[in-house]
N, C-alpha and C positions, 0 to 999 in steps of 0.2 A: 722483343716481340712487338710492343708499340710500336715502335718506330717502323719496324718494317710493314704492320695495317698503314700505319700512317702516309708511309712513303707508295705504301699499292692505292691507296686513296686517292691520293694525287696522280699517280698513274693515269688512272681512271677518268680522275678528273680533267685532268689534261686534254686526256682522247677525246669527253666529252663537250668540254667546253667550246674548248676552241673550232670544231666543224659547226657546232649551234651559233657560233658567232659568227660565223660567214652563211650561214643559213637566214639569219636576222637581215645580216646586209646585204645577201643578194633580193630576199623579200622586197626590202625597203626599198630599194633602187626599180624593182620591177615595180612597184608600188605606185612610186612616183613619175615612169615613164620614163626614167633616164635609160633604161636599158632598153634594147629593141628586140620586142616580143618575140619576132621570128627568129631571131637567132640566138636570143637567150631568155625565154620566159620565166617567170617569175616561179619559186621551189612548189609553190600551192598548183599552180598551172602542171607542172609536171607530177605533182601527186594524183590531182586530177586526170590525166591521161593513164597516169598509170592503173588507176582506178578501172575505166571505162576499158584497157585491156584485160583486165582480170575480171568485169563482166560479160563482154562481148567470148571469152575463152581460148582467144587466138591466143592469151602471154603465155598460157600452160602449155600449149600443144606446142609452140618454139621453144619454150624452157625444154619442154620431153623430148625433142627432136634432137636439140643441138647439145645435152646434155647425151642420147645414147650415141650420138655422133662422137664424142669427144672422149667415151669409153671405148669405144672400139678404136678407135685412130689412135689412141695413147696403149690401150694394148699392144697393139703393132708394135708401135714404134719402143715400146717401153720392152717389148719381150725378144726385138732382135736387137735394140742397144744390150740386154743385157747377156744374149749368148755373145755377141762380138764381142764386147766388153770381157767378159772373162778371158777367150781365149785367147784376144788381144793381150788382156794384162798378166796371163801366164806361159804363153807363150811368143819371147820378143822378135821373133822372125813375123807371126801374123801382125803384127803391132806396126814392125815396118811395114809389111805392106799396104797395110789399111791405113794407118797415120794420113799420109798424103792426101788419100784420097778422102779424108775425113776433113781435112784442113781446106781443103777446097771448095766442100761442101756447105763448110759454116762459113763460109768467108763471104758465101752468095747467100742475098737475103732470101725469107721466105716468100715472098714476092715477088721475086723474081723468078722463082724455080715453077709457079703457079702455073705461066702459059703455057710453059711445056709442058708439066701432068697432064692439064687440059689438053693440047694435042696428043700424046701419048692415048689418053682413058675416057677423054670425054668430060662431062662435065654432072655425069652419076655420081650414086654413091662413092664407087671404089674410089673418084678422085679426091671427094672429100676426106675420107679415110685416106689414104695417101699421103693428104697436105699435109692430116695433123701428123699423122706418125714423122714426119721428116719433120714437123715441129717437137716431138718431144725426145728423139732420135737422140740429136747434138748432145742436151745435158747429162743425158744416163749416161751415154757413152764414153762421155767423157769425166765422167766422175766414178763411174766405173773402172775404167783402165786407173784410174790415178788412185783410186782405195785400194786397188790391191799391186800394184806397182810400191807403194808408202807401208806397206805392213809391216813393223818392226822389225830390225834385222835380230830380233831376240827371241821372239814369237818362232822364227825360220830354224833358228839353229837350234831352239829347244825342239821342234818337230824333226832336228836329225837326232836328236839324241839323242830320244825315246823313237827311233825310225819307225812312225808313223808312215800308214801306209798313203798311197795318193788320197783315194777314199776319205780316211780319217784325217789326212792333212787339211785338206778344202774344208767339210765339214767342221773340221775344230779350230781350225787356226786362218783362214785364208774367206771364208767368209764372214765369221763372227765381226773381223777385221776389218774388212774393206764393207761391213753392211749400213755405218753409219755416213761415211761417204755416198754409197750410192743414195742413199734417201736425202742426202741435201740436190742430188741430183734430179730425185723426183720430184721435190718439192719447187726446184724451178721448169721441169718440164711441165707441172701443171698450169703453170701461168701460161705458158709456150702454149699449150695445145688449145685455151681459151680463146687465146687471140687468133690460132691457126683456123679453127672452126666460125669464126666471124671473117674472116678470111675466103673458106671455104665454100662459107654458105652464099656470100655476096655473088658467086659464079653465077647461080640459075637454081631454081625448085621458087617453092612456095610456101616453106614453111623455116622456122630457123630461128634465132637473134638475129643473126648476119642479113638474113631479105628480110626481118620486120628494121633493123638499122636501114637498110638500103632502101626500102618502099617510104620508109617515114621522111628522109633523105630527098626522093621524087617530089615527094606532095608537100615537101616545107611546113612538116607538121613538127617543129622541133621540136615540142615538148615530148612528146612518144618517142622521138630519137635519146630525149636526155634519159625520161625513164628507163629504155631498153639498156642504155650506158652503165645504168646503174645495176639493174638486173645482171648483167653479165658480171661485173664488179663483184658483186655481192654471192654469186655462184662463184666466180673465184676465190678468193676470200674463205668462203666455207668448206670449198674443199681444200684448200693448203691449210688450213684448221684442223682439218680432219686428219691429215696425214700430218702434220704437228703431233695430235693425242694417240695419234698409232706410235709416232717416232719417240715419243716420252714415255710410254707404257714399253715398247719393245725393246730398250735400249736403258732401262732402271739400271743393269750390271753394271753400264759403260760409268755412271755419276757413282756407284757402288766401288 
């Protein structure tokens, strides 16, 4: 039991030490003027700006903006990865056909695919929703197909031999199964859809991370660029956190 405080202590310490110490050193360097303010301002400089956003109330209304941007766009994308996904991974005729067309679409970056939404939709909402759902798209779907494609061939033939009906088959045996895969799926579509939405927002509007990145960008205001970096960081971060303490509370049986 020591050991293991002991060993989580150093954990801890670890995580925190060593960011504090390039915190010190980029200080110091800014300090001294070796580094060049505009493109890399000293950690105090960008607390300060981050400050003067969270007075002025433009950091909140781009947190709230691209924050419900990034729920709806990961809905999308997270609610038809997961019908294809099943019907994909239970039935391998749709599997072939969509496979293909699935492998061509992640081969192309997200940024790529961007001009043409925008010609398609415009450069409103629905395109920003758009972007992100074909950011978070890729990983469900495909850790979807591959959780219930990997379900024990024991799990299968115990559901013939109590002939469980479709119904009770899926519900007892075929999602319980393939449920801890899809959520390693979700946990990297979240990262996907933060970067898809900074992405998104840099098209056009007026509010966002993405145009407060992009306007700070204009005006070589680095320090507000570095904060907004961080902000988004840190909004990432808390939500693959968050769906970490969903994924270890709903899944106790699977360590059980």
């Amino acid at each position: 039991m020591k050991q293991l405080i002991k060993d989580r202590i150093l954990r801890i310490g670890n995580a925190i030490i060593f960011p504090i110490i390039i915190l010190l050193l980029w200080q110091i360097l800014g300090s001294l003027g070796i580094l060049y303010e505009t493109i890399l301002p000293a950690p105090i400089k960008v607390v300060r700006a981050f400050w003067e956003m969270v007075q002025e109330g433009t950091l909140a209304v781009d947190v709230w903006v691209s924050l419900k941007r990034v729920l709806v766009g990961s809905f999308i994308g997270i609610l038809a990865a997961l019908a294809l996904g099943f019907v994909s991974g239970l039935v391998p005729f749709v599997e072939r056909l969509l496979q293909p067309i699935v492998d061509v679409v992640r081969q192309i970056s997200l940024y790529a695919w961007i001009p043409l939404i925008v010609l398609w939709l415009g450069i409103g909402e629905l395109s920003k929703d758009v972007i992100i759902a074909r950011g978070v798209f890729i990983p469900v779907y495909i850790n979807c197909v591959s959780g219930i494609k990997n379900i024990q061939k024991e799990y299968v033939e115990l559901g013939k031999v109590l002939e469980l009906n479709k119904t009770t088959f899926l519900r007892k045996i075929v999602f319980p199964s393939a449920a801890p895969v899809i959520f390693t799926g979700l946990r990297l579509a979240v990262g996907d859809a933060w970067t898809a939405v900074v992405a998104a927002e840099a098209l056009g509007g007026l509010t966002g991370l993405g145009y407060a990145l992009l306007n700070a960008k204009e005006f070589l205001k680095s320090d507000r660029l570095i904060a907004v970096m961080f902000v988004i960081a840190i909004l990432a971060s808390a939500s693959d956190f968050l769906l970490k303490q969903i994924e270890k509370h709903a899944f106790k049986w699977k360590e059980n």
